[in-house]
C-alpha positions as CSV (number, residue, x, y, z in Angstrom):
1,X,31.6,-56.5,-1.0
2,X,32.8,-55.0,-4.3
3,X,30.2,-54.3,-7.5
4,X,26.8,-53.3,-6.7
5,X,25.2,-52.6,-3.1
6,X,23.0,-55.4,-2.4
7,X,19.0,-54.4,-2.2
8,X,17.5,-54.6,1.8
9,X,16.9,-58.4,1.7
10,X,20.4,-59.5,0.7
11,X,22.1,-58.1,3.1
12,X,20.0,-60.0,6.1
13,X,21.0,-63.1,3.6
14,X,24.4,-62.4,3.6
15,X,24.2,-62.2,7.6
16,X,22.7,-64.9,7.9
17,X,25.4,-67.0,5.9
18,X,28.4,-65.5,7.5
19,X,26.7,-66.6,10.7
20,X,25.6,-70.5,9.6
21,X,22.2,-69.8,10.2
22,X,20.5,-70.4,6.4
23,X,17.1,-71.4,5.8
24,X,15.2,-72.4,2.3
25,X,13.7,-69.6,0.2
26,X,9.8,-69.4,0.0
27,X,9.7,-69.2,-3.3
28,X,12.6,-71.2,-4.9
29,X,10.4,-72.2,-8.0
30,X,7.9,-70.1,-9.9
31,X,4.2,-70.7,-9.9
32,X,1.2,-68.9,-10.5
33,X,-2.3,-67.8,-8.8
34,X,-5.0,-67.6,-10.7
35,X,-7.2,-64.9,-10.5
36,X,-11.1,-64.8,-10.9
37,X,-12.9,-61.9,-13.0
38,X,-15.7,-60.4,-12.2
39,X,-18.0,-58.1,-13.4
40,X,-19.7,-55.4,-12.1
41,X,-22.4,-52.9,-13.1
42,X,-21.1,-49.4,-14.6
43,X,-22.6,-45.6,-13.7
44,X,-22.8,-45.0,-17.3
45,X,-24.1,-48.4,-18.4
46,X,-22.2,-51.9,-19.0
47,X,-20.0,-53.0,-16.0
48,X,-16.1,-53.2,-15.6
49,X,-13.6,-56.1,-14.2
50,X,-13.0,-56.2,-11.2
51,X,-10.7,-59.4,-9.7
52,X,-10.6,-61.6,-7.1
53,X,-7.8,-63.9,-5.4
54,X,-8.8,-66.9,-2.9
55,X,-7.1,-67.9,-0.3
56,X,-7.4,-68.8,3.6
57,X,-5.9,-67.9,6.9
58,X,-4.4,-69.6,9.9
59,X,-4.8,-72.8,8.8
60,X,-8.1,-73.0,7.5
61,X,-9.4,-75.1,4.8
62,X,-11.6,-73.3,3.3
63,X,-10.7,-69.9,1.3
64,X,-12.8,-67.1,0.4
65,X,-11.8,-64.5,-2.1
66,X,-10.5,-61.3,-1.4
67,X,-10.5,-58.2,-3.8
68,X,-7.1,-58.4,-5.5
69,X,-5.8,-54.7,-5.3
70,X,-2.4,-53.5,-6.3
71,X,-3.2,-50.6,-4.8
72,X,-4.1,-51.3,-1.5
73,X,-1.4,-52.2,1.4
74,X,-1.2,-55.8,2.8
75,X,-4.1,-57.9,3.6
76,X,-7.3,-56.7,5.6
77,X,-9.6,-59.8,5.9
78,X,-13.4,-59.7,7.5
79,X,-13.4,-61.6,10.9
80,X,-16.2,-63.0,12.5
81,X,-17.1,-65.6,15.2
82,X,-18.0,-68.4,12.1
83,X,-16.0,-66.6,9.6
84,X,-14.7,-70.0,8.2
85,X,-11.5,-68.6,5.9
86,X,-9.9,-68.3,9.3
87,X,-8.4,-71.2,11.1
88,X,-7.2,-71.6,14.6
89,X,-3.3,-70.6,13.8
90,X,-4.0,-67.1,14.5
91,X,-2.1,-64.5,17.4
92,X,-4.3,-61.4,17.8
93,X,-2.5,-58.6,18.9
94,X,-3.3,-55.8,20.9
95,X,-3.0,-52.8,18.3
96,X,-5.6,-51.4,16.5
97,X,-6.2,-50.9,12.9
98,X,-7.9,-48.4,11.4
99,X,-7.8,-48.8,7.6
100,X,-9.3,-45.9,5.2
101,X,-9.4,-46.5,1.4
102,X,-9.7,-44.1,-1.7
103,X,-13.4,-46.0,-2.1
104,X,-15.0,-45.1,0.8
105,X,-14.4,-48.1,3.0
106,X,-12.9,-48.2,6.3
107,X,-11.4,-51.8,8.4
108,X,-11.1,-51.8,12.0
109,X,-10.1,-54.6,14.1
110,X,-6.6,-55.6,15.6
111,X,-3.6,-56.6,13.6
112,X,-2.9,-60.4,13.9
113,X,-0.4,-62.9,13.1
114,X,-1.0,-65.3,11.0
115,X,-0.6,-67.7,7.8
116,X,-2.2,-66.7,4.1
117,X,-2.9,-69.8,1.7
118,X,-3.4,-69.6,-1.6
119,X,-5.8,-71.7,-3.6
120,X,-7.4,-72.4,-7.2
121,X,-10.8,-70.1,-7.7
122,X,-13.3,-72.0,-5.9
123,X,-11.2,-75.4,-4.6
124,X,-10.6,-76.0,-1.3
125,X,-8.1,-78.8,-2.2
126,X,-5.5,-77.0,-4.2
127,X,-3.4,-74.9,-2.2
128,X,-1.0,-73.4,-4.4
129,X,1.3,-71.9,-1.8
130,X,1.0,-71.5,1.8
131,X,3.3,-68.4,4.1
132,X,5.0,-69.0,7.5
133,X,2.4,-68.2,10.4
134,X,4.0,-64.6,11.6
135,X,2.6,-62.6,8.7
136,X,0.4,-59.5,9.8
137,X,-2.6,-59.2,8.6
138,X,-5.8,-56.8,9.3
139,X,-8.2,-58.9,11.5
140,X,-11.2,-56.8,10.4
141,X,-14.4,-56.9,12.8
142,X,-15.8,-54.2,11.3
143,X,-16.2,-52.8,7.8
144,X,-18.1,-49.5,6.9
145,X,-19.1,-47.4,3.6
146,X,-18.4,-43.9,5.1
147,X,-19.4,-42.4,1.8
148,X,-23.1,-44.0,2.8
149,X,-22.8,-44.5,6.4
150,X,-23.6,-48.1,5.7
151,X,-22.2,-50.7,7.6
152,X,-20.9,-54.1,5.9
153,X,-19.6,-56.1,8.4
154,X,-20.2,-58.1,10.9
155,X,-23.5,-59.7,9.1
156,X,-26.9,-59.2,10.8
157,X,-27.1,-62.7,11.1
158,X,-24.4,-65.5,12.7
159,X,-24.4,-68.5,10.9
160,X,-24.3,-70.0,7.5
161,X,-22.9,-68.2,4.4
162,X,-22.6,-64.6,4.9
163,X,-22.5,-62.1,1.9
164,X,-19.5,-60.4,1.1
165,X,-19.0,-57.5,2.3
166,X,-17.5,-55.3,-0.7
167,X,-19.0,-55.0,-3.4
168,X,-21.1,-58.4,-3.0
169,X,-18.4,-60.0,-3.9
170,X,-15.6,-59.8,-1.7
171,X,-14.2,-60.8,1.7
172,X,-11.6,-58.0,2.2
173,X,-8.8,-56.2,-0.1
174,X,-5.5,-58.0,-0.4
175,X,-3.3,-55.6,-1.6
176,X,0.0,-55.6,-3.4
177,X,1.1,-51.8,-3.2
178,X,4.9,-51.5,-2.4
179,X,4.5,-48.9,-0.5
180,X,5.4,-49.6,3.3
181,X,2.1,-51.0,5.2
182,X,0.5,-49.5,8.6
183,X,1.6,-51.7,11.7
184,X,3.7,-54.5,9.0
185,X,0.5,-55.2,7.1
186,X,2.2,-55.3,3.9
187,X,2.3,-56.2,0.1
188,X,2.8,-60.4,0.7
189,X,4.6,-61.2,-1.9
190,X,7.0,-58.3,-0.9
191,X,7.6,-60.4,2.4
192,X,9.0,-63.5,1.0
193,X,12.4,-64.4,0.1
194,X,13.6,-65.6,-2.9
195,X,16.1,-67.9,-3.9
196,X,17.1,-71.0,-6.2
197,X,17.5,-69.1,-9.2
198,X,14.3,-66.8,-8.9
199,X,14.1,-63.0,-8.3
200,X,12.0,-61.6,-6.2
201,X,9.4,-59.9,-8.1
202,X,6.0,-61.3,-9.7
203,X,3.7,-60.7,-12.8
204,X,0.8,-59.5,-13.0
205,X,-1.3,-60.4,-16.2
206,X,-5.1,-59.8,-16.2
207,X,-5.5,-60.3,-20.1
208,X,-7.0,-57.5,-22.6
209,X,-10.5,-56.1,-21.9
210,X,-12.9,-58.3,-23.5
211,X,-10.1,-61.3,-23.9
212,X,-10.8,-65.2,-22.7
213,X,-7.3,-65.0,-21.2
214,X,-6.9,-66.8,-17.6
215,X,-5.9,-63.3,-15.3
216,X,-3.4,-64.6,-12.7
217,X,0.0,-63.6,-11.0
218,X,3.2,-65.0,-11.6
219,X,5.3,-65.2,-8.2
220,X,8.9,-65.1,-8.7
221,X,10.3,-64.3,-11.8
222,X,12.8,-66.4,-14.2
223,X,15.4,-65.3,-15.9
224,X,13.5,-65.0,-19.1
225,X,11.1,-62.6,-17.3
226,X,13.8,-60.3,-17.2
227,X,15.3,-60.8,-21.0
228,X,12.5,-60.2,-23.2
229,X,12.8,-58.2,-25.3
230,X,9.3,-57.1,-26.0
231,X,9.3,-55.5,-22.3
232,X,10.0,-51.7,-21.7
233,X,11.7,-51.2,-18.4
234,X,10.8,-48.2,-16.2
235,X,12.8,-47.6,-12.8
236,X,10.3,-47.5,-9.9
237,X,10.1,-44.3,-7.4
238,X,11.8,-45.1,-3.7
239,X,10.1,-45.4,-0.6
240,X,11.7,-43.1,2.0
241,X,14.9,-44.3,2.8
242,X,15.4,-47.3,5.7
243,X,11.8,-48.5,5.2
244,X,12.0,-52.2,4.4
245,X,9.4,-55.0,3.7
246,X,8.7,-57.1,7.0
247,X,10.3,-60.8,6.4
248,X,12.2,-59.8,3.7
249,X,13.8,-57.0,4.4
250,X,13.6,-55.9,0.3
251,X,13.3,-52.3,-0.7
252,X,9.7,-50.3,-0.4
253,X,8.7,-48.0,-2.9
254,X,6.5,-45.0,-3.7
255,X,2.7,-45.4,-4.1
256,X,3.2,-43.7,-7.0
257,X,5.5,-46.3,-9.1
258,X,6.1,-44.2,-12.2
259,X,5.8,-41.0,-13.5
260,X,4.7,-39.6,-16.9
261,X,3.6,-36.3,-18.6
262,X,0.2,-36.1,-19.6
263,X,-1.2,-34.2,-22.7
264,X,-4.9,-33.4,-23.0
265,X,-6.5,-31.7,-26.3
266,X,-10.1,-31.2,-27.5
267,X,-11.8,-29.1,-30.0
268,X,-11.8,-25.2,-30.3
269,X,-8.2,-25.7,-29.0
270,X,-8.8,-26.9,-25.5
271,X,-5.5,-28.3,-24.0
272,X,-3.6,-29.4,-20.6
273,X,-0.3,-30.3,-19.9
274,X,1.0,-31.9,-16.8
275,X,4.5,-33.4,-16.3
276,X,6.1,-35.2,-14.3
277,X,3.1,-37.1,-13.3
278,X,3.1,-39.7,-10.4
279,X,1.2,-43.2,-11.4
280,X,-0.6,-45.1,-9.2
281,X,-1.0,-48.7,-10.6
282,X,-4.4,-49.8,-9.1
283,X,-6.1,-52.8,-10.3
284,X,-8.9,-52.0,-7.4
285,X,-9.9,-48.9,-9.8
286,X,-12.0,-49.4,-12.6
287,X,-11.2,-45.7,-14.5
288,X,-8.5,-43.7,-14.0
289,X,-8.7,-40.6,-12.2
290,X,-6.5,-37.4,-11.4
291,X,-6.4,-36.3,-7.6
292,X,-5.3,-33.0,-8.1
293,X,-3.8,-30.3,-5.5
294,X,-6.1,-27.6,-5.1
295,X,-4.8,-23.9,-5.5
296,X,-2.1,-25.4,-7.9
297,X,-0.9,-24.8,-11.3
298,X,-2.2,-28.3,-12.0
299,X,-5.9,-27.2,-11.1
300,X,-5.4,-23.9,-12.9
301,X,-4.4,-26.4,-16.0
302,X,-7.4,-28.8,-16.0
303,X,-10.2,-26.8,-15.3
304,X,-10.3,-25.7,-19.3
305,X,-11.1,-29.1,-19.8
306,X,-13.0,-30.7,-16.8
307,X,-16.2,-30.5,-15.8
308,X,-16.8,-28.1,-12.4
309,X,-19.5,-28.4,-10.1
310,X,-21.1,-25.0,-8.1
311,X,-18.4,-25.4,-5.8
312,X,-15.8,-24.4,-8.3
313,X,-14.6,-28.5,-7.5
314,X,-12.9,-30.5,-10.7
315,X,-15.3,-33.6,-11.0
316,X,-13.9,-35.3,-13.9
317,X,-12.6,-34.8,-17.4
318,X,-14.8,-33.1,-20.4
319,X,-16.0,-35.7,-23.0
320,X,-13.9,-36.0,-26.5
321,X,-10.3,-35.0,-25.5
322,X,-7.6,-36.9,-26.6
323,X,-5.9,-38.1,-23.7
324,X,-1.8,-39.3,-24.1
325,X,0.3,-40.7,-21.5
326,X,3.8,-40.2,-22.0
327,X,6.8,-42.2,-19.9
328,X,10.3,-42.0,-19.8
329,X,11.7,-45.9,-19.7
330,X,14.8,-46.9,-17.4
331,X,17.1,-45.6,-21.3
332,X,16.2,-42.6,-21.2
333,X,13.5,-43.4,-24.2
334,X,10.2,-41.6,-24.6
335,X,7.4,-44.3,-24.5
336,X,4.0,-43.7,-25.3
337,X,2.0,-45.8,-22.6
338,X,-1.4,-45.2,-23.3
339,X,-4.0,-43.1,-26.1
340,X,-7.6,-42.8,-26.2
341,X,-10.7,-40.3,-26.5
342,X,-12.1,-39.4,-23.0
343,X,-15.8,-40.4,-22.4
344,X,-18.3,-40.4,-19.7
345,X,-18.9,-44.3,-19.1
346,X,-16.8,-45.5,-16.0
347,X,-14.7,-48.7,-16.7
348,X,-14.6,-47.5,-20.2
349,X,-13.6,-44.0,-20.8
350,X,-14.5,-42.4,-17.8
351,X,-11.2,-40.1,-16.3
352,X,-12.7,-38.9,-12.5
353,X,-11.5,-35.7,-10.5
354,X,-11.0,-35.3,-6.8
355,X,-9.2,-32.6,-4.8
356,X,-6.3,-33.6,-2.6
357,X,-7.4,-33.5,1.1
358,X,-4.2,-33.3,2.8
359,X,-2.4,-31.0,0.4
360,X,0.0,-33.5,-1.8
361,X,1.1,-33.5,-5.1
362,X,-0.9,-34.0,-7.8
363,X,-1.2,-37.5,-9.2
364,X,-2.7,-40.4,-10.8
365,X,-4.5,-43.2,-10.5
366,X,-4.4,-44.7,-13.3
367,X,-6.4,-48.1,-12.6
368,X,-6.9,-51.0,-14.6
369,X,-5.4,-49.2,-17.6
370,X,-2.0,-50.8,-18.3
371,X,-3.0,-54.0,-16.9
372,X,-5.3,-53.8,-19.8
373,X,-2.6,-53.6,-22.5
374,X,0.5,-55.2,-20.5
375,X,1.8,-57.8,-18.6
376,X,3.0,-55.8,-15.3
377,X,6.2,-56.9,-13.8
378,X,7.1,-55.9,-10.8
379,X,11.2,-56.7,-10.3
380,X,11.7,-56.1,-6.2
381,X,15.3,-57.3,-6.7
382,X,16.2,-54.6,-9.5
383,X,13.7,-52.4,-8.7
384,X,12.3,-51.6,-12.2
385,X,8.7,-52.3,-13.5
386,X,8.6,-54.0,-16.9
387,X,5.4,-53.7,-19.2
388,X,5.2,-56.4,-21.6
389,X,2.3,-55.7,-24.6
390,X,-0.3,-58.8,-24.4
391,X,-0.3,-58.4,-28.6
392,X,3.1,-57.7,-29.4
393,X,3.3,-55.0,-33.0
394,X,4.9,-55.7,-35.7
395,X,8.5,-54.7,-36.2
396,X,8.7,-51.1,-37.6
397,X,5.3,-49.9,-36.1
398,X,6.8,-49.4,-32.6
399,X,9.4,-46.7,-33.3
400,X,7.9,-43.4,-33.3
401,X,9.3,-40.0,-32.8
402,X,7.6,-38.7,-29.9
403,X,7.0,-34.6,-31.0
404,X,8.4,-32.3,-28.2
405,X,6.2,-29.8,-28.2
406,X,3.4,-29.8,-25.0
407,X,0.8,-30.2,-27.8
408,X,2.3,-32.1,-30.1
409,X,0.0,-34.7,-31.4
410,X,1.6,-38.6,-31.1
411,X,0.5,-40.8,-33.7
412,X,0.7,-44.6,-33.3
413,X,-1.1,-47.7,-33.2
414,X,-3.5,-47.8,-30.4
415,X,-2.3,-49.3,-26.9
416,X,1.3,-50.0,-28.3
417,X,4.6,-49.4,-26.6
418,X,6.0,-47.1,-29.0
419,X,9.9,-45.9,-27.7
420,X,12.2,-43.3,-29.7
421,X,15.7,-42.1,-28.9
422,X,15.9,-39.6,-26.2
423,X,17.1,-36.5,-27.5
């Protein structure tokens, strides 16, 4: 083939067609989930969003919502005896999961095969889209709080409506990282193929804090997802090389999507630097927070301005510093992605601390924070992530020359993409 190497899933197209064996896309049209909102109550006071998406499983009629997590991997779904979200279309298979996440919880079960539909908050009649039945999924029979020792799941009783295991509210974490799954129980939307005119990719749009807007994800993206010219264009971080998406066969990517410096300043002349940041989109997160390597140069940097406990551990950011993140789009631009005065109300202001474990890089987790200000759009065909600004400026109050200087202040309008001519 001459021009550009195809991406993992056009390949296993082009094999196909060269062997007269071609089947439809899944998604040959672009439509839209909504997504349901909810709130929940704040350390600090007030509550933060968090969001759900419903859907079923093997067949079954009636959905349940699932947290809706762009930073969790694939789809781990509570499983009981009269768990009604599952149907009968379901192959359990004989490996074991064992799923850890950042919040404490842990899923065990065995990984199954099985179709996800997706439904209209609260209907049971409008399936939106439905997948083919060999998708793997986390049958979860059990679901613990290992930061409490508490256990969520399976319900002391059998029978009727069961509460929801996380967070009161949810029936499991469906998650939409891009980073390759345990055992193929992967991002979902990774998995399908895409045709007709539509890339593979989708949009994720939860609407400004405080805003009436419907939060929902666009699946498959048109060609005017890809031209407007209000969205700034970063180039996502690789997976390792040779891991593909199950189904699909498209491209994985880093946990960490994007990288940024990050500039920290208070009074009396307190200030932190650290580049080259990793971002961890991660709409499961209500604040941001840095997991730091410990012994580093990055822990040497932040401890002017975090708070330490008696252990000599970083716990979270000091109150009142000015906190900038700075990107580099897929031009080589400097773009100011995000600007505001640290605080100590989670959901709000909040930035948290936590030591790598295991000895990694440094890096953040950013949360709900750009999905505050931006349309995220995730192009798996391109591999770039576009952020499109829910109120668009003005013409003229975007362009800013972003200061070289590690302390340089940046000056702009608040939650703005501002870009300036690298160099």
């Amino acid at each position: 083939m001459v021009g550009k190497a195809m991406h993992g899933g056009y390949w296993l197209l082009a094999l196909a067609m060269a062997c007269g064996v071609v089947r439809a896309a899944d998604v040959e049209q672009v439509y839209t989930i909504p997504l349901e909102k909810f709130d929940l109550p704040a350390s600090g006071g007030g509550t933060y969003p968090k969001y759900g998406i419903w859907l079923s499983l093997g067949s079954s009629t009636t959905p349940q919502v699932f947290e809706f997590d762009t930073g969790g991997e694939g789809l781990y779904a509570a499983h009981s005896a009269d768990a009604a979200w599952w149907g009968a279309d379901v192959t359990e298979e004989t490996t074991s999961i064992d799923k850890n996440f950042g919040s404490g919880l842990e899923y065990t079960g065995k990984v199954a095969k099985t179709s996800v539909a997706f439904y209209n908050p609260h209907s049971t009649t409008q399936v939106l889209a439905t997948t083919a039945a060999d998708y793997k999924v986390g049958k979860s029979e059990h679901i613990v709080n290992t930061d409490t020792s508490t256990d969520l799941w399976p319900p002391a009783t059998v029978g009727g409506n069961p509460k929801p295991p996380v967070d009161g509210k949810f029936y499991g974490d469906f998650g939409l990282s891009l980073k390759k799954g345990d055992h193929g129980i992967e991002n979902v939307f990774a998995q399908l193929s895409y045709g007709g005119g539509v890339t593979a990719g989708y949009i994720v749009s939860l609407g400004e804090r405080g805003s009436s807007q419907q939060p929902g994800i666009q699946v498959g993206l048109a060609a005017s997802d890809l031209t407007n010219p209000d969205t700034v264009w970063f180039t996502m971080a690789a997976g390792p090389a040779g891991e593909l998406f199950e189904h699909s066969g498209l491209e994985t990517y880093a946990a960490e999507l994007i990288s940024a410096s990050l500039y920290l300043s208070g009074a009396g002349g307190k200030s932190a630097t650290l580049s080259d940041l990793g971002l961890n989109l991660d709409t499961g997160n209500g604040s941001p927070g840095i997991l730091y390597q410990q012994d580093s140069a990055d822990e040497t940097a932040l401890t002017p301005v975090s708070n330490v406990d008696v252990d000599g551990n970083l716990t979270g950011l000091q109150d009142g510093l000015q906190l900038t993140l700075v990107g580099t789009d897929a031009n080589g631009n400097s773009v100011t992605l995000d600007q505001f005065l640290t605080g100590s109300t989670y959901g709000t202001d909040l930035v948290w601390e936590e030591y790598r474990g295991d000895g990694q890089e440094t890096y953040m987790n950013i949360g709900q924070l750009l999905f505050e200000k931006y349309a995220v759009t995730y192009d798996l065909e391109n591999g770039q992530l576009g952020l499109t600004p829910y109120a668009v400026p003005e013409p003229g109050t975007a362009a800013m020359l972003l200061l070289g200087a590690a302390g340089a202040l940046i000056v702009g309008r608040r939650w703005s993409v501002m870009r300036s001519q690298a160099g």
